[in-house]
C-alpha positions as CSV (number, residue, x, y, z in Angstrom):
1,X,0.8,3.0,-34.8
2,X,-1.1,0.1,-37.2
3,X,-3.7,-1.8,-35.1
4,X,-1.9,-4.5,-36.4
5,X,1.3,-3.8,-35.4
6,X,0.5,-3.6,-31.9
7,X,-0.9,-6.9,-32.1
8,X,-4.0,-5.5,-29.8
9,X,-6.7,-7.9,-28.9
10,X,-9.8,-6.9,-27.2
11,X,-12.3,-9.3,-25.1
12,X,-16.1,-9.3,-25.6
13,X,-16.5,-9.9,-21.6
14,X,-15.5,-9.0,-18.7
15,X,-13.1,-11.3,-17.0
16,X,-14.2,-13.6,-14.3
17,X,-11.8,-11.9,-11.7
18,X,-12.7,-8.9,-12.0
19,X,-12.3,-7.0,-8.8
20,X,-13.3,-3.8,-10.2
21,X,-15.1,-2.1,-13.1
22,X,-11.8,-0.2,-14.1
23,X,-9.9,-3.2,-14.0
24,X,-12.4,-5.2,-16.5
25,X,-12.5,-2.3,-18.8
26,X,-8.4,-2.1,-18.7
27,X,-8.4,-6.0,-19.6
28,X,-11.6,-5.8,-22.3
29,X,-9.5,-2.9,-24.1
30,X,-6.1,-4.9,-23.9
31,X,-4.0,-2.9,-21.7
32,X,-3.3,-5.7,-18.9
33,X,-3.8,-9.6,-18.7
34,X,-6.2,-11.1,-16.6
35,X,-3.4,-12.0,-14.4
36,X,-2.6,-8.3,-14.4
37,X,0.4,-8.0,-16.6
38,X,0.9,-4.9,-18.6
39,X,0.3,-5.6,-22.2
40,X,1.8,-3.2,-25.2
41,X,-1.0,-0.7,-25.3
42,X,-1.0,-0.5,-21.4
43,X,3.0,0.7,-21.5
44,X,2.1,3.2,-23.9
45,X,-0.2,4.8,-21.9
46,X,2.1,4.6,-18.7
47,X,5.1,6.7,-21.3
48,X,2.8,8.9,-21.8
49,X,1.9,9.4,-18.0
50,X,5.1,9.9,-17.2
51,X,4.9,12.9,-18.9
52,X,2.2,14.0,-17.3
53,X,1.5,15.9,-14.1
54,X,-0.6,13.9,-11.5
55,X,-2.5,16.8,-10.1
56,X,-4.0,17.5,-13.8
57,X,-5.2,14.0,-13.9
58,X,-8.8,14.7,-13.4
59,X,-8.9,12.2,-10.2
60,X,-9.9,11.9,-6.7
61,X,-6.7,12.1,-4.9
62,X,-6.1,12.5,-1.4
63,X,-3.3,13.7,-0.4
64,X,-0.7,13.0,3.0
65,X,2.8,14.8,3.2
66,X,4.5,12.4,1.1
67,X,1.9,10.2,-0.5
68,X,-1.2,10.1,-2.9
69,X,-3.6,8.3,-2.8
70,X,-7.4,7.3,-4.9
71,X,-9.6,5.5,-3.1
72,X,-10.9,3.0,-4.6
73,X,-13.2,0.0,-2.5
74,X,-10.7,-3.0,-3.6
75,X,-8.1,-1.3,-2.5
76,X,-4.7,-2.6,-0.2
77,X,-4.9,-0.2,2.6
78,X,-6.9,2.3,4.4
79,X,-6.3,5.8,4.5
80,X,-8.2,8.3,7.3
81,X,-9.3,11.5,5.6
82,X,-10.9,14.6,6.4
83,X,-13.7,16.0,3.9
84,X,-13.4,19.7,5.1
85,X,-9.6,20.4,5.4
86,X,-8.3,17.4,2.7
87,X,-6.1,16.2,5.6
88,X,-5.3,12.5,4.9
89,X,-2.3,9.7,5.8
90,X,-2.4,6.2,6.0
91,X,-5.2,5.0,9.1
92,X,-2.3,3.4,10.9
93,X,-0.3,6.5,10.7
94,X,-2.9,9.3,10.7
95,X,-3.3,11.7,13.9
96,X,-6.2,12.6,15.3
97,X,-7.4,14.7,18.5
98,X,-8.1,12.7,21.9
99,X,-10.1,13.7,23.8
100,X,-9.6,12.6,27.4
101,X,-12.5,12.0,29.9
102,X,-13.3,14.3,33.1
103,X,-9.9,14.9,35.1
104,X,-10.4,13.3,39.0
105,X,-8.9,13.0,41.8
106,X,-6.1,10.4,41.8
107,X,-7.3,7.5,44.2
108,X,-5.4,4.8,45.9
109,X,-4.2,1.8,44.6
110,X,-6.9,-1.2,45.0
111,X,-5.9,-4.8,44.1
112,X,-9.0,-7.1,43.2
113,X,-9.9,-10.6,42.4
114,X,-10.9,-10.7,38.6
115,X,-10.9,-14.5,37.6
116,X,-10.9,-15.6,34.0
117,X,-10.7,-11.4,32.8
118,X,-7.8,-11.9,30.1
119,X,-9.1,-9.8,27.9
120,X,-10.2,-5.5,28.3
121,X,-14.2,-6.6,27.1
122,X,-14.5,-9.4,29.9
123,X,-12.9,-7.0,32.6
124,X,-14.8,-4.4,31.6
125,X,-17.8,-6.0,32.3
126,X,-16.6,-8.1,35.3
127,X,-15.9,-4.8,36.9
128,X,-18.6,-2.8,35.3
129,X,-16.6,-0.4,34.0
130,X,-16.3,1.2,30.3
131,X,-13.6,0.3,28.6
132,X,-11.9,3.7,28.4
133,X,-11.3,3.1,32.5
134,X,-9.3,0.3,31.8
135,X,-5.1,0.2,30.5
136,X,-4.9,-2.5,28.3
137,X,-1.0,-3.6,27.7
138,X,0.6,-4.9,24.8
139,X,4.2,-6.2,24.6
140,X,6.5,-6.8,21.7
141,X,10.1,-8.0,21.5
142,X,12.8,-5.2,19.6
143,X,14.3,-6.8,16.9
144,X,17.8,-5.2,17.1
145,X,18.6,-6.1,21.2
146,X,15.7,-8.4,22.1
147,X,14.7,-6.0,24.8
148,X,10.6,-6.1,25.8
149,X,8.6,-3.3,24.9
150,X,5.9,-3.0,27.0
151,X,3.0,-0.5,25.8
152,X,-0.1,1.1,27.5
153,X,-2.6,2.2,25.7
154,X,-6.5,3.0,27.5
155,X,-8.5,0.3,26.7
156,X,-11.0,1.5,24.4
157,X,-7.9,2.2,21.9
158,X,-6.2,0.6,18.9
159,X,-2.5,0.0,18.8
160,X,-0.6,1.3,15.6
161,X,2.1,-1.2,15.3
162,X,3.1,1.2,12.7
163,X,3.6,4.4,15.1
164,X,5.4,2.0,18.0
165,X,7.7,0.9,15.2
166,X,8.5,4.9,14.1
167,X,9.5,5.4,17.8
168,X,11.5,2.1,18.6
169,X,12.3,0.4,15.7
170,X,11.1,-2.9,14.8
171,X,9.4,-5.2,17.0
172,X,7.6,-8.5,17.1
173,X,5.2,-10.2,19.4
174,X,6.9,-10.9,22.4
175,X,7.2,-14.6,23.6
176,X,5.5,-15.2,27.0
177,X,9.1,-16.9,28.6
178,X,10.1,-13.7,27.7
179,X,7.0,-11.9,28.9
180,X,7.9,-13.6,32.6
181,X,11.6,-12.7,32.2
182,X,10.1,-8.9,32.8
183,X,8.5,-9.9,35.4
184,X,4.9,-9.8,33.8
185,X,2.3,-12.5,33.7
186,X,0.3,-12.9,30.7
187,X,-3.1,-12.0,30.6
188,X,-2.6,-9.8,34.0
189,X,-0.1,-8.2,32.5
190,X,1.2,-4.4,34.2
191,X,3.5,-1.8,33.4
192,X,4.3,-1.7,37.7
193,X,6.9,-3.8,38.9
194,X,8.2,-4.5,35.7
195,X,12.3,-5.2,35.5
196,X,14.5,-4.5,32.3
197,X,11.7,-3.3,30.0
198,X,11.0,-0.2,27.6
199,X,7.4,0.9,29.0
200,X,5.9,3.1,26.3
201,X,2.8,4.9,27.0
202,X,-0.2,6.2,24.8
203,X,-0.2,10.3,25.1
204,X,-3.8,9.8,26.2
205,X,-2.8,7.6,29.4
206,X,-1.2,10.5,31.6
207,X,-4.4,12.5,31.2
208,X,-6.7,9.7,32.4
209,X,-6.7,8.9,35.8
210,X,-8.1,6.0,38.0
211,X,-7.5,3.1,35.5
212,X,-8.2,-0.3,36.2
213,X,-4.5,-2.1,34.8
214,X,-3.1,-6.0,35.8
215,X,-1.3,-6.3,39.2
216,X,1.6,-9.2,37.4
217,X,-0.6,-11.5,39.4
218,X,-2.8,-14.0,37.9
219,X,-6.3,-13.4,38.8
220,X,-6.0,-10.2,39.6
221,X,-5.9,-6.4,38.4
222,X,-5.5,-3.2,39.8
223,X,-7.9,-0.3,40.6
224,X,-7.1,3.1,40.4
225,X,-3.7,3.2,38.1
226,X,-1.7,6.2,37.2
227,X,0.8,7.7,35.2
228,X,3.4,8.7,36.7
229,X,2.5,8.2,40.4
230,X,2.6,4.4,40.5
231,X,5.1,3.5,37.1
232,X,7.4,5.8,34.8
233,X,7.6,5.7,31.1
234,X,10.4,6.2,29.5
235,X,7.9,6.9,25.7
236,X,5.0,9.4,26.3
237,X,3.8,9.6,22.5
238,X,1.0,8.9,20.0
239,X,1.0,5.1,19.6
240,X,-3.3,4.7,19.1
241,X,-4.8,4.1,16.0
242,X,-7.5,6.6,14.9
243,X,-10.6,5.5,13.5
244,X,-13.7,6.7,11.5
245,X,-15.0,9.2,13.7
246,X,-12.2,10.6,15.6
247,X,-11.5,14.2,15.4
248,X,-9.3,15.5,12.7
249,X,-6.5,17.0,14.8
250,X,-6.1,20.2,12.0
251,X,-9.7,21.3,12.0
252,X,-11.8,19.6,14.4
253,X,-14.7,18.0,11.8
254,X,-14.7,14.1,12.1
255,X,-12.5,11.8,9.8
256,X,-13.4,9.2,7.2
257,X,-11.8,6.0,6.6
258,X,-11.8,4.2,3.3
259,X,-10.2,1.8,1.5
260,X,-7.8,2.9,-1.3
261,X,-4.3,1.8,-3.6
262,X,-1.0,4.5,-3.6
263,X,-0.3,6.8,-6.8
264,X,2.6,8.3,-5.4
265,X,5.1,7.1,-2.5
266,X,8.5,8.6,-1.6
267,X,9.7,6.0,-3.8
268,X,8.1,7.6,-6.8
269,X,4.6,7.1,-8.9
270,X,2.7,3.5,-8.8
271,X,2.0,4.0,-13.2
272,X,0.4,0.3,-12.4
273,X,-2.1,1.9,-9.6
274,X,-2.3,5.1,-12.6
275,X,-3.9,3.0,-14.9
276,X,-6.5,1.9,-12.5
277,X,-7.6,4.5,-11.2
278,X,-8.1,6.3,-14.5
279,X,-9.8,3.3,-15.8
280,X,-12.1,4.1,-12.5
281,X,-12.9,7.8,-13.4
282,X,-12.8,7.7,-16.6
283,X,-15.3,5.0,-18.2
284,X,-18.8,4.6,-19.6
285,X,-20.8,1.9,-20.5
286,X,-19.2,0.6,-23.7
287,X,-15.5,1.2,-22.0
288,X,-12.6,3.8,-21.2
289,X,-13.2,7.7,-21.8
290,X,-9.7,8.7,-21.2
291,X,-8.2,12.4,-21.3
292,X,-6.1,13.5,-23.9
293,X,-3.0,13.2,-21.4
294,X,-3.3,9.8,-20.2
295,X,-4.7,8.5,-23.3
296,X,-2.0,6.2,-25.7
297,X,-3.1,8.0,-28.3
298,X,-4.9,10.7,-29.5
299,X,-7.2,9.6,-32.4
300,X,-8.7,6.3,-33.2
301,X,-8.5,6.2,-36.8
302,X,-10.6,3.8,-39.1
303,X,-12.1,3.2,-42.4
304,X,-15.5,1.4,-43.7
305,X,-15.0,-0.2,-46.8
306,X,-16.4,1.6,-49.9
307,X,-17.9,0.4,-53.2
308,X,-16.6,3.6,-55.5
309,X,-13.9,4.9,-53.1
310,X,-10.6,3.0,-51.9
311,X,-11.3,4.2,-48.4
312,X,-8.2,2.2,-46.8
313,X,-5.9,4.5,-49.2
314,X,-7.5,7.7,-47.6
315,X,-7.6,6.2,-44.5
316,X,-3.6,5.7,-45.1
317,X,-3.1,9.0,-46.4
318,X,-4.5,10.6,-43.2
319,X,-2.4,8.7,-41.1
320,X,0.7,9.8,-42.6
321,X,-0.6,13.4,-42.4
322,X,-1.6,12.5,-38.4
323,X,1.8,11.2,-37.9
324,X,3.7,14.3,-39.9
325,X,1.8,17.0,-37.9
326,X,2.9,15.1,-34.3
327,X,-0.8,13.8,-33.3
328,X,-0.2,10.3,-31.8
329,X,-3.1,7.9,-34.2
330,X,-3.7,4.4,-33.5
331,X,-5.2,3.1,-37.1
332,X,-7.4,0.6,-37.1
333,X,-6.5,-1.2,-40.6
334,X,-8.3,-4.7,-40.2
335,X,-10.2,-6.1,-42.6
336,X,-13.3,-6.0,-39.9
337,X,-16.7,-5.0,-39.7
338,X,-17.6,-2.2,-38.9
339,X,-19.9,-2.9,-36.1
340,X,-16.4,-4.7,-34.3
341,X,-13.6,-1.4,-35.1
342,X,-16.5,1.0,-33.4
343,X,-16.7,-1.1,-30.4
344,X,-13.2,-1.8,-30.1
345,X,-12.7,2.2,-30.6
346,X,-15.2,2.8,-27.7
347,X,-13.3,-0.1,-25.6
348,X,-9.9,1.4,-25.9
349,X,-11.3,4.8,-25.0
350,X,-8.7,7.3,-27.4
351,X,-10.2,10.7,-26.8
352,X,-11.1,11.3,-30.5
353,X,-12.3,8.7,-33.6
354,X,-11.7,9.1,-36.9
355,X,-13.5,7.2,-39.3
356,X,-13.0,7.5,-43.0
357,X,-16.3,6.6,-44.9
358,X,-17.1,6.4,-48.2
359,X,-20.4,8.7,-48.3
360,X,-18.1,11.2,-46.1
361,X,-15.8,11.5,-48.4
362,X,-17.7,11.7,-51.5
363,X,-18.4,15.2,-49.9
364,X,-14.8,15.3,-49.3
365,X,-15.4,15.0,-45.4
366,X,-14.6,12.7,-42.7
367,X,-16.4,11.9,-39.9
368,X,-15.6,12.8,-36.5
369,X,-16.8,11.7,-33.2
370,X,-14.9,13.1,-29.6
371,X,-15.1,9.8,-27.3
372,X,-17.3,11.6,-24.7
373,X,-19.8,13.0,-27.1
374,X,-23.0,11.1,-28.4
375,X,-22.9,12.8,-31.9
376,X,-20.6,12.3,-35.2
377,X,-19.6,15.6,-36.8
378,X,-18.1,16.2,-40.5
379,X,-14.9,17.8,-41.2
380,X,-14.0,18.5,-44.0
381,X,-10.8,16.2,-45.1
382,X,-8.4,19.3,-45.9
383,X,-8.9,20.8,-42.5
384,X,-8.9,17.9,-40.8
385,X,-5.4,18.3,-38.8
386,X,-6.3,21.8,-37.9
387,X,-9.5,20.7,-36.7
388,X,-8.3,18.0,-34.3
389,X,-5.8,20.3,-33.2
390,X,-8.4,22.5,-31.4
391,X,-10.2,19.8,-30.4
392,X,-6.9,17.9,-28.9
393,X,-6.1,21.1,-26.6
């Protein structure tokens, strides 16, 4: 394809809102807008991703059952990885090994005053007690019946609205009238007593005993809670969030949390998330460096104007030749400086340049320079195709 053609335009600087080196060499080299639309170039890189398999794409991937995904510090979500057994999933999803304190006895029931303790950290330290010795309860509100989920996790834990929704459908915050409808009060809220409710414990909460949890009385809490002498549930099941830290539950060494965008959902590839995150792995200091297999084309061809030599007509012929022998060639057939087609060359990152000279070819030679490489090589014109064949592999 004729630089022209694709009506391709390049930027000298970085956009403003540029929230990540890939994405300001992507915009530079005229594959997206600043507002990050996909411009011509960019969709001929994503056809010929499409051909491409994702695991030979040269990128940091980390990989759940049914999802990829590059981290990347601007990214959406967080994922929880492990960097010894390449376990990964998204942190609100991912599982992880609990470990529960020192079993004791199970100790009577103990109702005391704890004024102004609404929340785990100022009953904690009202009763000096860690955290991990207190239930903390959270309710929601299914969505499909309107019937109150009440959940008990141990205090030092996250919820994962994400793993409560797996097990019971969607939910919303519950509304306190309908908080008191349960028979719970807000703020002392517990799981005994409780009338026309879904109590859903955390795994972790029948393995730790003695937990300080609300009595349903305002002003007070409970020592010495237990599952399932004092309340039933009617969900025993993973509903925590894991966190960096916590122990991979496959091999034991401690996960990692960082941020990152999908590649690949059940729904299919994110091309859009593709382009970024090659434009992350693959750049250098004057712009993209791309693989032959992600690249939207193959060869950035060009010419330098000559004085004795019509280099634009060699310049033509070899792109015919290009085109005939099935290498994809983006020709750069401005009437431009020099100076601007190399840099534009280097932006747009083609893994091989071309450039048709008219010293070169007076030796009947072109000149040759692999994107990645800091030196030009001759080849000689006649054996040119050949040459970029091997070099194309």
């Amino acid at each position: 394809m004729k630089y022209t053609d694709l009506k391709l335009q390049t930027q000298r600087e970085f956009p403003n809102n540029a929230r990540t080196q890939g994405f300001g060499w992507l915009v530079r080299a005229g594959y997206l807008t600043r507002e990050n639309e996909i411009l011509p170039l960019g969709k001929l890189m994503i056809e010929r991703l499409k051909a491409s398999d994702i695991d030979a794409l040269d990128l940091s991937i980390l990989k759940s059952e049914n999802e990829f995904f590059f981290p990347l510090a601007a990214g959406n979500l967080e994922v929880a990885h492990c960097e010894s057994c390449r376990y990964a999933d998204r942190l609100e999803l991912a599982q992880f090994k609990k470990n529960p304190l020192p079993r004791e006895d199970e100790l009577p029931l103990e109702k005391v005053l704890t004024p102004d303790c609404h929340t785990i950290e100022a009953l904690a330290n009202f009763l000096n007690v860690p955290k991990e010795k207190t239930a903390k309860a959270l309710m929601y509100t299914r969505l499909t019946d309107g019937k109150l989920i009440f959940i008990v996790v141990r205090g030092d834990m996250q919820l994962s609205e994400a793993k409560l929704k797996t097990l019971v459908g969607d939910v919303r915050a519950a509304r306190e009238d309908e908080i008191i409808s349960a028979g719970a009060v807000p703020g002392y809220a517990s799981p005994i007593g409780l009338n026309d409710a879904l109590i859903v414990a955390d795994n972790l909460i029948p393995q730790s005993q003695n937990l300080v949890a609300g009595a349903n009385e305002s002003g007070y809490h409970l020592k010495n809670t237990n599952l399932p002498r004092d309340y039933s549930a009617q969900i025993v099941a993973d509903v925590t969030q894991a966190k960096a830290g916590d122990t991979c539950a496959q091999c034991g060494n401690p996960l990692a949390v960082s941020s990152a965008i999908t590649l690949r959902t059940e729904a299919g590839v994110d091309f859009e998330n593709m382009l970024l995150a090659l434009a992350e792995t693959h750049r250098d200091d004057k712009g993209l460096t791309l693989p032959v297999f992600a690249s939207p084309f193959d060869v950035y061809l060009m010419h330098v104007p000559g004085k004795t030599i019509n280099t634009l007509e060699k310049a033509e012929e070899i792109y015919s030749a290009l085109q005939n022998a099935g290498v994809s060639v983006l020709f750069d057939n401005r009437d431009e400086r020099a100076g601007v087609k190399f840099n534009d060359a280097d932006l747009i990152g083609c893994p091989v340049r071309v450039t048709v000279g008219e010293k070169a070819l007076q030796n009947g030679m072109v000149e040759l320079k692999p994107r990645k490489e800091k030196e030009n090589q001759l080849v000689p014109f006649d054996g040119l195709i050949s040459f970029l064949k091997n070099v194309l592999k």
